[in-house]
C-alpha positions in Angstrom: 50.2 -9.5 -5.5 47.8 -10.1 -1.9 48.7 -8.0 0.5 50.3 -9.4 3.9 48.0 -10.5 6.2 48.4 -8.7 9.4 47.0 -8.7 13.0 45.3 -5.5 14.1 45.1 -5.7 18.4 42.6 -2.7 19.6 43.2 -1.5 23.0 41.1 0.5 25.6 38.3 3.3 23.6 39.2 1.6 20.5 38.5 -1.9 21.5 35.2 -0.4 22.8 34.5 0.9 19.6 34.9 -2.4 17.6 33.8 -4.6 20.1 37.2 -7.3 19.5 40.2 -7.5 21.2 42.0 -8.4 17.8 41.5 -9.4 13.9 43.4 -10.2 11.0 43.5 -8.5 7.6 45.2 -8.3 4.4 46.3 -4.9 4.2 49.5 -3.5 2.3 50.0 -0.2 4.0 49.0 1.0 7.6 47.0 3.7 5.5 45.2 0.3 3.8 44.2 -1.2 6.7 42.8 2.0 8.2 40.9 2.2 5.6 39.6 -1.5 5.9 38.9 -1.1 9.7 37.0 2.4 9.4 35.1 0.7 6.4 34.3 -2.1 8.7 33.9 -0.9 12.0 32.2 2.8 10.9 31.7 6.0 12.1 32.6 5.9 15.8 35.8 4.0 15.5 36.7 6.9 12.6 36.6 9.4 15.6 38.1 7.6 18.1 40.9 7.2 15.4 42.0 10.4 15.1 43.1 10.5 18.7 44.8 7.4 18.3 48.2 6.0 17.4 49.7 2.9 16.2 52.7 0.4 17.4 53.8 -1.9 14.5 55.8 -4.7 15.7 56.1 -3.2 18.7 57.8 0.6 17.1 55.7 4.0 17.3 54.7 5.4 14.1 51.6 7.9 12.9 53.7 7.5 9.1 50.1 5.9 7.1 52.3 5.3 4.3 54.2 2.5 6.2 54.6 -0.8 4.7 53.2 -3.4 6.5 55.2 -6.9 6.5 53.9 -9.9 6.4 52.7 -11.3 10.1 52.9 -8.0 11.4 51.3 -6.9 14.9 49.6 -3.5 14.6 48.2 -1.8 17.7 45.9 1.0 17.9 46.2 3.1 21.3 44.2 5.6 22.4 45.2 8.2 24.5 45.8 6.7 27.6 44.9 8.7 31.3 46.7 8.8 34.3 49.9 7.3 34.5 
């Protein structure tokens, strides 16, 4: 079965470290498509990762074994300063 294809939006450190605002991929898990966007995107993004977290269709989670759905919106945040 292919995997859903979902849209990844990358916001502040993290869209500096991939140089996009967004992409699509075909990921089945949030644990898939990190994988996929640390494969693509390397080393730095990996680090700026770990400080990050994620909003899937607009809901919190750090759960990597979460199943993605088809047309989802996945956002990676980085901490965020000031307030």
């Amino acid at each position: 079965m292919t995997p859903p294809t979902v849209t990844v939006r990358y916001f502040a450190g993290a869209r500096a470290a991939v140089g996009v605002d967004t992409e699509t991929r075909a990921a089945g898990t949030l644990e898939e498509l990190v994988g996929q966007l640390v494969d693509a995107h390397g080393e730095r993004f990996e680090r700026v990762l770990t400080a990050c977290s994620f909003l899937v269709d607009g809901t919190s989670t750090r759960d990597r074994a979460l199943v993605l759905a088809p047309g989802a919106v996945v956002d990676v945040l980085p901490p965020f300063a000031g307030g």
